[in-house]
Backbone as CSV, one residue per row, in Angstrom:
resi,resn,N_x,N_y,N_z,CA_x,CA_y,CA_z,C_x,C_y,C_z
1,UNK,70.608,65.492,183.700,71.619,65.158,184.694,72.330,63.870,184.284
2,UNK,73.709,63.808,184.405,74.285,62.672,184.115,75.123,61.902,185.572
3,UNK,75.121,60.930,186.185,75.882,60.942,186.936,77.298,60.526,186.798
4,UNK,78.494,60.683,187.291,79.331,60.350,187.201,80.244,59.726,188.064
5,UNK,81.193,58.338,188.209,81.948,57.501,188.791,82.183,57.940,190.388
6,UNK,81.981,59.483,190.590,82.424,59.660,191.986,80.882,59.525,192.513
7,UNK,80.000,59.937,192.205,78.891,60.390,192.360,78.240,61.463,192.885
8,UNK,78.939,62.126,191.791,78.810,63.980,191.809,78.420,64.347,190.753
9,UNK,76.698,64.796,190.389,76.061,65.084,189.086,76.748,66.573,189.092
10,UNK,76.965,66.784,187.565,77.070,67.553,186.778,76.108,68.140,186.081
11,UNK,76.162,69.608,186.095,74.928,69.883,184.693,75.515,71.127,184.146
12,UNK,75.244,70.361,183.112,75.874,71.544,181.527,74.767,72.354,181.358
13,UNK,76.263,73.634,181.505,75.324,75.236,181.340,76.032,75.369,180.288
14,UNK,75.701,76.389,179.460,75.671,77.405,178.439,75.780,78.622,178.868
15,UNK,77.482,79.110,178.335,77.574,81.026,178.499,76.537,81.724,178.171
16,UNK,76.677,82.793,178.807,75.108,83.666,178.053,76.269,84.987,177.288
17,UNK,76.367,84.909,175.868,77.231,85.820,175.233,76.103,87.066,175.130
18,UNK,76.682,88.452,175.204,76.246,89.659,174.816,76.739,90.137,173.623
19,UNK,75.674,90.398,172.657,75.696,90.690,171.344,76.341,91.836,171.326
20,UNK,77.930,92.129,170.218,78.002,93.334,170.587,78.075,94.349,169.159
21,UNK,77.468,95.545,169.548,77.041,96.092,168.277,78.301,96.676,167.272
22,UNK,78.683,96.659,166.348,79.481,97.199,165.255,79.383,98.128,164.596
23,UNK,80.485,99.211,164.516,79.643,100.573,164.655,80.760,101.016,163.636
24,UNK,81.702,100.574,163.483,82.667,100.430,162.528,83.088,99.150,161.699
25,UNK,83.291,99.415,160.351,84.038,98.554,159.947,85.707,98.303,159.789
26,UNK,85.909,96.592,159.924,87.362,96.115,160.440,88.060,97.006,159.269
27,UNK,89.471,97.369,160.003,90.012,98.121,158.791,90.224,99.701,158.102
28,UNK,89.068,100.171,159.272,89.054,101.581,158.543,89.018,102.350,159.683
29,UNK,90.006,103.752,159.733,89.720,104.438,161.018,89.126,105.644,161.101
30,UNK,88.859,106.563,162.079,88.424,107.294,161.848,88.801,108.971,162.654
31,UNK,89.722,110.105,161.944,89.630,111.002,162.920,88.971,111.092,163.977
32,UNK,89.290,111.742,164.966,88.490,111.951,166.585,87.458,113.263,166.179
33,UNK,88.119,113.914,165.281,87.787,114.885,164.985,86.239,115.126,164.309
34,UNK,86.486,114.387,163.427,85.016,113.770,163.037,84.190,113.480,163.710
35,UNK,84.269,113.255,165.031,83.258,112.447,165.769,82.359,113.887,167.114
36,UNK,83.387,114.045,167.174,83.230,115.798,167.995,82.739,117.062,167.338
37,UNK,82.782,116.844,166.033,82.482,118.129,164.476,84.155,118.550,164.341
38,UNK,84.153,118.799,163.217,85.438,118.556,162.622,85.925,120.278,162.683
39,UNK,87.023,120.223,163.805,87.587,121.852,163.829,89.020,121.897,162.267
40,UNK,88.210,122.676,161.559,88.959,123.214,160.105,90.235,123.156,160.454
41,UNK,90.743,124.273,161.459,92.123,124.741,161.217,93.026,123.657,162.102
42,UNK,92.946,122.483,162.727,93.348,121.261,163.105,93.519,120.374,161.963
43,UNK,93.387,120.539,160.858,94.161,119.709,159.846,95.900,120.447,159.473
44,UNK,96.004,121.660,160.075,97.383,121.598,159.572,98.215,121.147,160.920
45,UNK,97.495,120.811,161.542,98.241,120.305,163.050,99.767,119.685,162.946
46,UNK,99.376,118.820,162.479,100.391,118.171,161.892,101.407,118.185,160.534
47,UNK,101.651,119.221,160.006,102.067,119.634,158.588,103.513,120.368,159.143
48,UNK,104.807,120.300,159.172,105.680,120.897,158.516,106.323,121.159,157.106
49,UNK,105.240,121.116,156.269,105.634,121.729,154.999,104.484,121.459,153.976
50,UNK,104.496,122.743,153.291,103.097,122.328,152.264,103.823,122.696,150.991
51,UNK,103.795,122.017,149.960,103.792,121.806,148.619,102.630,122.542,147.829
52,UNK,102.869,123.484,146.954,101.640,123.811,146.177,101.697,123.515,144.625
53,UNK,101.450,122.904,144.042,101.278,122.437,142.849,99.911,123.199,141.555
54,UNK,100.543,124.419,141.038,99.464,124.637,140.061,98.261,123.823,138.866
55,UNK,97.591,123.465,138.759,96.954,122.527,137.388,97.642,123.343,136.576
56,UNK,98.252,122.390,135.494,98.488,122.671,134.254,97.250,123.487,133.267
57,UNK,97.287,124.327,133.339,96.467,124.505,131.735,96.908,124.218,130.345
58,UNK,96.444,124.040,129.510,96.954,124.013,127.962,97.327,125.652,127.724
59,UNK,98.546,125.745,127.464,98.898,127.179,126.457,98.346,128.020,126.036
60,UNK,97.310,127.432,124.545,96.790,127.680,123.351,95.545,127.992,124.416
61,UNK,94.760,127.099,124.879,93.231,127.555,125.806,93.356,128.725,126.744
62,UNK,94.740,128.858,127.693,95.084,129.705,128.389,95.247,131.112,128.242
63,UNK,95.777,130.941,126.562,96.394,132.154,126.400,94.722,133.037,126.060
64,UNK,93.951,132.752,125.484,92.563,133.303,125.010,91.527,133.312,126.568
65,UNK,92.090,132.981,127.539,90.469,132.985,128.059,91.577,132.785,129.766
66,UNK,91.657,133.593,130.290,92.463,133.370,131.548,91.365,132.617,132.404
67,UNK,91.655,131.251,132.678,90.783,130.405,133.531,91.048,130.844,134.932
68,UNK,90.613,130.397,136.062,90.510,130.561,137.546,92.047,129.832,137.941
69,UNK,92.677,129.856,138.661,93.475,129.083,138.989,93.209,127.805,139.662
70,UNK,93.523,126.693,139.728,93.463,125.745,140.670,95.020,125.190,141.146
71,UNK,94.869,124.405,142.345,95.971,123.644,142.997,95.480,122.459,143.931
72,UNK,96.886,121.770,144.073,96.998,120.439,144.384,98.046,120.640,145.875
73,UNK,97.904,120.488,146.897,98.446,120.936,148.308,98.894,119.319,148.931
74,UNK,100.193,119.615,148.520,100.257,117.845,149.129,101.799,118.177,150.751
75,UNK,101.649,116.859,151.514,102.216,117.153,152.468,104.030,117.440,151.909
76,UNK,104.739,117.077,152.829,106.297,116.619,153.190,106.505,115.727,152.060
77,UNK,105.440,114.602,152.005,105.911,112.937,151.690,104.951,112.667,150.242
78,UNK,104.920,114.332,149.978,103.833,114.276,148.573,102.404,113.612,148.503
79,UNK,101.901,113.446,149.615,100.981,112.906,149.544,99.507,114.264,149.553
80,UNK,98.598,114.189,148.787,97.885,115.442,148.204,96.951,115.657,149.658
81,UNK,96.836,116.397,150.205,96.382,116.792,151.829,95.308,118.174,151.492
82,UNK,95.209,118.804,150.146,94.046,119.705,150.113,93.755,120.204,149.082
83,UNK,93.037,120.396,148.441,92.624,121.036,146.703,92.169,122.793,146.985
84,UNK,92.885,123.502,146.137,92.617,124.633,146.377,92.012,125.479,144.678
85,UNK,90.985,126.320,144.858,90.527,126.600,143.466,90.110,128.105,143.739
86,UNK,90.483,128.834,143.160,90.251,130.600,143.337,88.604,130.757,142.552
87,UNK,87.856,131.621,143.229,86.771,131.915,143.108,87.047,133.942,142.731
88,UNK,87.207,133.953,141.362,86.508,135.571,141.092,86.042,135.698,139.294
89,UNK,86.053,136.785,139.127,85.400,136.959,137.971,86.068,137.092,136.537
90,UNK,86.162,136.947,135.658,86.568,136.687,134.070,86.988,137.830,133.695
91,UNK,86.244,139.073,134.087,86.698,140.560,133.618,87.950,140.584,134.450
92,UNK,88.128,140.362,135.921,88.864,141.210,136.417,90.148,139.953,136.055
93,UNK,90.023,138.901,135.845,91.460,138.211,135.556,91.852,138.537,133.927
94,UNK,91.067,138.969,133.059,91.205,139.209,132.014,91.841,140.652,131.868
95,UNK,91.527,141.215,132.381,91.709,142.727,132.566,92.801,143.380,133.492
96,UNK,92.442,142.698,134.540,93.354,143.347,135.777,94.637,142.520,136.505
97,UNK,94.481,141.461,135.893,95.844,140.697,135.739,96.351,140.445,137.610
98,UNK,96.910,140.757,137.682,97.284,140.345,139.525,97.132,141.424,140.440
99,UNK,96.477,142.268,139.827,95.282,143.379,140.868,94.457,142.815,140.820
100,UNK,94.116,142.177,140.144,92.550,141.210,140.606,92.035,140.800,142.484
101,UNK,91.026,140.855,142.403,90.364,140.407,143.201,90.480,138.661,143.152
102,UNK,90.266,138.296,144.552,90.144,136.456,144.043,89.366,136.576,145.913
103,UNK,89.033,135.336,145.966,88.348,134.355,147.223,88.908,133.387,146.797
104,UNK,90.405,132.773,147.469,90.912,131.204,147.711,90.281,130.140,148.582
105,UNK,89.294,129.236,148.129,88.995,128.292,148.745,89.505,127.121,149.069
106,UNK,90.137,126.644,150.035,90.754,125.583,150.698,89.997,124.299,151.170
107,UNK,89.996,123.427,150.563,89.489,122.179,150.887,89.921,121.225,151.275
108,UNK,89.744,120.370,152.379,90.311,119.225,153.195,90.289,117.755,152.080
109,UNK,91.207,117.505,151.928,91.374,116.231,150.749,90.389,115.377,151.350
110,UNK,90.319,115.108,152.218,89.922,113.552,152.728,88.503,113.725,153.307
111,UNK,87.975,114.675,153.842,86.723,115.398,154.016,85.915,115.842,152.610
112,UNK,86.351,116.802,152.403,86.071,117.465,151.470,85.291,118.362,151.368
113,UNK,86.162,119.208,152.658,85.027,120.471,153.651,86.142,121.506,153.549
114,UNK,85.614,122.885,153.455,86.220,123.887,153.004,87.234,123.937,155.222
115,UNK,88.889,124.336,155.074,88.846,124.436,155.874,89.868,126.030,156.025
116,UNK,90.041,126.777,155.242,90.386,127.882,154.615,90.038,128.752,153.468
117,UNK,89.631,129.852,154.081,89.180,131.149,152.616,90.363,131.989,152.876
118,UNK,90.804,132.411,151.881,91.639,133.569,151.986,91.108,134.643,150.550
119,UNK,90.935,135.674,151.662,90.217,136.984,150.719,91.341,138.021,150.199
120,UNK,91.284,137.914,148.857,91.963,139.216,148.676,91.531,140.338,148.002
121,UNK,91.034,141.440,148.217,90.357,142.714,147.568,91.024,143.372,146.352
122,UNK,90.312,143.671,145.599,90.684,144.443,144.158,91.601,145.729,144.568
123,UNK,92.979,145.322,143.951,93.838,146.819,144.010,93.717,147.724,142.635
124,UNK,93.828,148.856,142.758,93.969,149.791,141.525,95.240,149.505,141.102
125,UNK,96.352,149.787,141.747,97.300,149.358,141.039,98.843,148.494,141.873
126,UNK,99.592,147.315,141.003,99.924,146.217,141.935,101.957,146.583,142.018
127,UNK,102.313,147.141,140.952,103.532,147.247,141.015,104.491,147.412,142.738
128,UNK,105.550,147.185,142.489,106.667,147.442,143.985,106.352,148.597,144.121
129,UNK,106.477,149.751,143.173,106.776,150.833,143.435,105.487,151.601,143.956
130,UNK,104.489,151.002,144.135,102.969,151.770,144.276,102.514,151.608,145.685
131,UNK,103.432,150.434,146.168,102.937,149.993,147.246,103.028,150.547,148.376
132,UNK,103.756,151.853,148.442,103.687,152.923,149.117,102.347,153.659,149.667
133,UNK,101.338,153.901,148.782,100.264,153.898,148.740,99.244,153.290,149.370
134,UNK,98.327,153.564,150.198,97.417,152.707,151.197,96.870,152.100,150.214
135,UNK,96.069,153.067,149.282,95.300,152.185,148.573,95.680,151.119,147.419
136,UNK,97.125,151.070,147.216,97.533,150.179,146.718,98.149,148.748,147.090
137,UNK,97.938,149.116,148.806,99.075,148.021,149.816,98.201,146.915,149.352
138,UNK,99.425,145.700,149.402,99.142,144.550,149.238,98.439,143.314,150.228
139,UNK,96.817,142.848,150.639,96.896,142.381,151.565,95.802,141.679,151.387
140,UNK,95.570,140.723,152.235,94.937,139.427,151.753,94.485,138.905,153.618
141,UNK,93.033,138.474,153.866,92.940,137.807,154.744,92.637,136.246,155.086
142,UNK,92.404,135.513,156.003,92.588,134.344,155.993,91.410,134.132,157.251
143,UNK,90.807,133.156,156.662,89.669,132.966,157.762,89.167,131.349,157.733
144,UNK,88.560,130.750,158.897,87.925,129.330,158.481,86.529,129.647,159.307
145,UNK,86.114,128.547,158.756,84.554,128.473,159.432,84.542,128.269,161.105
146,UNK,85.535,127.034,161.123,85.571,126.878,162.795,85.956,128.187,164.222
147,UNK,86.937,128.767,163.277,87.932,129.645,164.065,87.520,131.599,164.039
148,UNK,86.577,131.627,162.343,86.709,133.153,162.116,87.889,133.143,161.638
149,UNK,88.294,134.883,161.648,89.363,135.560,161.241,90.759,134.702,161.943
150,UNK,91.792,134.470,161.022,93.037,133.829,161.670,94.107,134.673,161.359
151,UNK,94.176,135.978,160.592,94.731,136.540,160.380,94.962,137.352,159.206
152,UNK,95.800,138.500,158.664,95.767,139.609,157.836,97.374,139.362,157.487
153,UNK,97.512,139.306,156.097,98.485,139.352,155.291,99.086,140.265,154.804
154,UNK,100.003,141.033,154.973,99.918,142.972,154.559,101.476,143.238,154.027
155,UNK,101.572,143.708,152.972,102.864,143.921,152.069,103.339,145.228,152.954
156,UNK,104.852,145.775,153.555,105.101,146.175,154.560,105.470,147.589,153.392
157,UNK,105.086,148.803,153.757,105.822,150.066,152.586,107.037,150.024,151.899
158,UNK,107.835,150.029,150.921,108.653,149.783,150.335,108.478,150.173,148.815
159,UNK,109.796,151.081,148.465,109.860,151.327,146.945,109.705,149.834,145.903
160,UNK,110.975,148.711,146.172,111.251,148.229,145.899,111.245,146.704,146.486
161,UNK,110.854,146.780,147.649,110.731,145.573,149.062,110.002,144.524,148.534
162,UNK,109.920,143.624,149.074,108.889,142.447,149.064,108.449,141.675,149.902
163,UNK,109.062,142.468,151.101,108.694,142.117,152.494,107.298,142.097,152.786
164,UNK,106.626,141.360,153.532,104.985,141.428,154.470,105.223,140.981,155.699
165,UNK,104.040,141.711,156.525,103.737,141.110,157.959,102.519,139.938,157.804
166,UNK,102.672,139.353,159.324,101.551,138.662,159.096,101.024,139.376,160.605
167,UNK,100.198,139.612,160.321,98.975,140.184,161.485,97.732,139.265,162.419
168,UNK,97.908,138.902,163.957,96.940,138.309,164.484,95.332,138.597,164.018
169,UNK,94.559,137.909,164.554,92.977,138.418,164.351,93.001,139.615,165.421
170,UNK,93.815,140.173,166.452,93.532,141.286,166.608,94.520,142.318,166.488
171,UNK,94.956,142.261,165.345,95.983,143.316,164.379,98.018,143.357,165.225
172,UNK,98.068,142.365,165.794,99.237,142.404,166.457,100.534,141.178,165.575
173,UNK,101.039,142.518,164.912,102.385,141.553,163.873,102.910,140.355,164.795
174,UNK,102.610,139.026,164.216,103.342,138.001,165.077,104.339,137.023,163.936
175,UNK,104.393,137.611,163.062,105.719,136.849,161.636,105.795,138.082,161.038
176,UNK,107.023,137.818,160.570,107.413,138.813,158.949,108.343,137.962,157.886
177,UNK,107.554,138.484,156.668,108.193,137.559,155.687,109.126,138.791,154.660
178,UNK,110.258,138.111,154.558,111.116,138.738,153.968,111.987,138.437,152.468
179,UNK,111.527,138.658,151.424,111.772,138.560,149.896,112.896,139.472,149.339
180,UNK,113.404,138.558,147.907,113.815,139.333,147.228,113.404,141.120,146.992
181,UNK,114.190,141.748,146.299,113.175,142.590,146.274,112.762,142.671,144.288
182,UNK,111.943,143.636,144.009,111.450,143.481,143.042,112.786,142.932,141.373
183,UNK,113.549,144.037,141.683,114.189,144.055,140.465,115.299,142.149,140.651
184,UNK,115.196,141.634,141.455,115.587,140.178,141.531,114.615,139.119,141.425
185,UNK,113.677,139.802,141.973,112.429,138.727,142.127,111.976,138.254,140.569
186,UNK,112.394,139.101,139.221,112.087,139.186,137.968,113.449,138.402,137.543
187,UNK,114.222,138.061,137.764,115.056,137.045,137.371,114.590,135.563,137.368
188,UNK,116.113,134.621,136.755,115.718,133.662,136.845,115.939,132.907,137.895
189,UNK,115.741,131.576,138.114,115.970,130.946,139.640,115.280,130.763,140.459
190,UNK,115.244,129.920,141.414,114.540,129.759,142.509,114.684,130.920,143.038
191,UNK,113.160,131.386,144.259,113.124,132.410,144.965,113.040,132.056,146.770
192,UNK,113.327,132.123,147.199,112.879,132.285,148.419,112.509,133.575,149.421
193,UNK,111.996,133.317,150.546,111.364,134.244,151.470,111.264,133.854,152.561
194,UNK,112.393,134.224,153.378,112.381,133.920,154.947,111.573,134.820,155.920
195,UNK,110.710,133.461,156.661,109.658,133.575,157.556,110.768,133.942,158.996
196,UNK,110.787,135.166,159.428,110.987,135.726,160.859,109.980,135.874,161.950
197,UNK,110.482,135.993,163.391,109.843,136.253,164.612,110.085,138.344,164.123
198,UNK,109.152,138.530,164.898,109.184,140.255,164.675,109.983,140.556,165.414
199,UNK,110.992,141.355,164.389,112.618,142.393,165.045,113.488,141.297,165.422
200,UNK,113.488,140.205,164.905,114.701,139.692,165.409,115.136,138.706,163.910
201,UNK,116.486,138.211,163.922,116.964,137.739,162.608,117.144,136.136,162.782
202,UNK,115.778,135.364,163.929,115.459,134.174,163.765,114.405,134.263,162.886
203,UNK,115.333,133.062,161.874,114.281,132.824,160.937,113.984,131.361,161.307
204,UNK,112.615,131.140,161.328,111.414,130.402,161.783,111.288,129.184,160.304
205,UNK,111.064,129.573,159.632,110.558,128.758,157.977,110.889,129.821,156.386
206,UNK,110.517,128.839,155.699,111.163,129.849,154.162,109.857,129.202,153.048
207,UNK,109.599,130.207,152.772,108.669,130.458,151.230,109.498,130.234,150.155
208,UNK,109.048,129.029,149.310,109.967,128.933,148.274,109.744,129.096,146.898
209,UNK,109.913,129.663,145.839,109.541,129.543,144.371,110.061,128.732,143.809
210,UNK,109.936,127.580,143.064,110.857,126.550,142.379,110.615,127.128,140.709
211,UNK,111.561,127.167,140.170,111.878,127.784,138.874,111.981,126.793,137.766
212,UNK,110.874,127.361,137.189,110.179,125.836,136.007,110.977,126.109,135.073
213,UNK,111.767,126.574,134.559,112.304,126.439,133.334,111.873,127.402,132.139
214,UNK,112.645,128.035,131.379,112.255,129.091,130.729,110.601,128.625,129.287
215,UNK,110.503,127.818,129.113,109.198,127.329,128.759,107.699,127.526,129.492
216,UNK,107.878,126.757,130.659,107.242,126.730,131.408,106.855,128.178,132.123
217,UNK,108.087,128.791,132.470,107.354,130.280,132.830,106.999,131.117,132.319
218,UNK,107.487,131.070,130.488,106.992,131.859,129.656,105.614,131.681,129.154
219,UNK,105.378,130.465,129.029,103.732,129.838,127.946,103.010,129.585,128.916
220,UNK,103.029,128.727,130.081,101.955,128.271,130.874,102.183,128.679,132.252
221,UNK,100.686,128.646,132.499,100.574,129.445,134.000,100.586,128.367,134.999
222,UNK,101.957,127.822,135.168,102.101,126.692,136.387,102.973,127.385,137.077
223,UNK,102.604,127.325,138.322,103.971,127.775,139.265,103.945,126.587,140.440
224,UNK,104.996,126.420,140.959,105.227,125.620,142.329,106.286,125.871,143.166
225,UNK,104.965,126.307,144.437,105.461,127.094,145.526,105.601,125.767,147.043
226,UNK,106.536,126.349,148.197,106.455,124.955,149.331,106.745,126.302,150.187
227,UNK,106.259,125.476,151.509,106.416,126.501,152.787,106.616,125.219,153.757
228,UNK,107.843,125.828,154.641,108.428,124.996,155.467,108.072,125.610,156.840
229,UNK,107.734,125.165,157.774,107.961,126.147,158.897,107.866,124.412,160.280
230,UNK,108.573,125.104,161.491,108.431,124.607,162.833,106.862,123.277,162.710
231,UNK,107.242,121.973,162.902,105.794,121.154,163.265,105.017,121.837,164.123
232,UNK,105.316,122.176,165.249,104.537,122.627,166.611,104.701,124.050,166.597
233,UNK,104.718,124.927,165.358,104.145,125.745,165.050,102.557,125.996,165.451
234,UNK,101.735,127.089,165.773,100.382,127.089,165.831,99.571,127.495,164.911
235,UNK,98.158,126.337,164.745,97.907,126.250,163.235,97.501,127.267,163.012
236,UNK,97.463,128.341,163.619,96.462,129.551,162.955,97.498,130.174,162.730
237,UNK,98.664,129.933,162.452,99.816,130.223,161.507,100.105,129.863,160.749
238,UNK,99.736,128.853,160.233,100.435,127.998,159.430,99.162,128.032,158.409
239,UNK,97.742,128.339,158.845,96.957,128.529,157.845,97.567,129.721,157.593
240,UNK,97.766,130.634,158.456,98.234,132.115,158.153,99.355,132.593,156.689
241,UNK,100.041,131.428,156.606,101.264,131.231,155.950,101.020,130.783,155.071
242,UNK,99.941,130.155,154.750,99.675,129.640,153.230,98.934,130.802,152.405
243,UNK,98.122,131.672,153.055,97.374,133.043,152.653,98.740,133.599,152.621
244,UNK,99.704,133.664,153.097,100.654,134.545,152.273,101.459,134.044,151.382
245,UNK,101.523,132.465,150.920,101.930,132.359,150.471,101.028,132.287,148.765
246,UNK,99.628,132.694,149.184,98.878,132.470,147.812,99.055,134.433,147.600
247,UNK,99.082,135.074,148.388,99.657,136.503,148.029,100.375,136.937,147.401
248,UNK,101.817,136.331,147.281,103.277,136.271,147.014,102.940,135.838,145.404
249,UNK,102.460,134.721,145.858,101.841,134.246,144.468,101.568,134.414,143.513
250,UNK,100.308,135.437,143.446,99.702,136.380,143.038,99.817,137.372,142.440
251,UNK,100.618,138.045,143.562,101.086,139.246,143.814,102.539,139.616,142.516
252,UNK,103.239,138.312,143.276,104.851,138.516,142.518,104.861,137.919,141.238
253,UNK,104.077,136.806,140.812,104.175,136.188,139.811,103.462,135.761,138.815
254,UNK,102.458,136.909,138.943,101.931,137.008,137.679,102.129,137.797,136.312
């Protein structure tokens, strides 16, 4: 106790601080998403446009031994948002060329958790003109771990067409994509493929082929493809849209 001039003691207290725990470090943030378990098909939430970027192979290695494909999936602003690498077998890319069978695995850049498969089954045979044929139709599905089935990719009958639907998880056409048709699609130039609402001539987004240059499309297996569509698009479309756009892919340009 001290007294002081009026003669009114004083006594010095001490705050009582509560320790508080740190559960993050300054500086770094963290999806919400992460914290709840991370729903897959909520990374394209935010994406109006995906970039697909093939890996280069070497020529000379390429031409002897057809490797798997890989890619580089970057946003709008080029920034790389997902790594994608095809999973099938050596005979059938050696052999069966873009009737092949593949499993596209989709991986979250920044995770590094699968958040898209897209399946596509072994055709007998891949030409425009075959696709008439059930057992030759062109079609590819799209699925994530969080969600299941997100949808069915399906080349629409046509001599010459290059049109596809895109099909809900319970078989109800909700896009159609509409292409060159074959005997143009084999030219040179950029390609595109306008994304429609079904039966009507709003077009929604566009599938694009960017045209590497007569080197590049002759010797090495790089291609680079972009898909534009609506932000507030719904993502189980927009995953939907990248399975067709690894179809097209596939399909048209190999």
């Amino acid at each position: 106790m001290q007294a002081n001039p009026d003669g009114v003691n004083y006594k010095k207290s001490s705050p009582t601080y509560q320790a508080k725990v740190i559960t993050q470090q300054p500086g770094t943030s963290q999806p919400p998403a992460t914290q709840q378990g991370f729903n897959c098909i909520e990374a394209f939430a935010h994406l109006e446009k995906i970039q697909i970027h093939q890996i280069k192979e070497f020529p000379s290695f390429a031409e002897k031994f057809k490797t798997a494909n890989r890619y580089i999936l970057s946003n709008e602003n080029n920034e790389p948002c997902f790594y994608a690498f095809e999973e099938s077998s050596c005979c059938q890319r050696t052999c069966c060329g873009r009737q092949r069978g593949f499993v596209m695995h989709i991986l979250d850049n920044f995770r590094k958790e699968e958040v898209l498969k897209i399946t596509r089954n072994f055709q007998c045979c891949g030409a425009c003109c075959c696709s008439c044929c059930t057992c030759c139709q062109q079609e590819c599905t799209v699925s994530s771990k969080s969600t299941g089935l997100l949808g069915t990719i399906r080349k629409k009958f046509g001599f010459i067409s290059s049109n596809f639907e895109v099909l809900d998880a319970n078989g109800q056409v909700v896009l159609e994509i509409e292409g060159p048709n074959c005997c143009l699609q084999m030219g040179c130039g950029d390609k595109e493929y306008s994304i429609r609402a079904p039966n009507t001539d709003q077009v929604i987004g566009t599938i694009h082929k960017k045209w590497e240059g007569w080197y590049q499309e002759a010797f090495t297996k790089t291609d680079t493809f972009s898909i534009n569509f609506p932000k507030d698009l719904d993502s189980k479309l927009k995953g939907a849209l990248l399975g067709a756009t690894f179809l097209i892919m596939n399909y048209g340009f190999r």
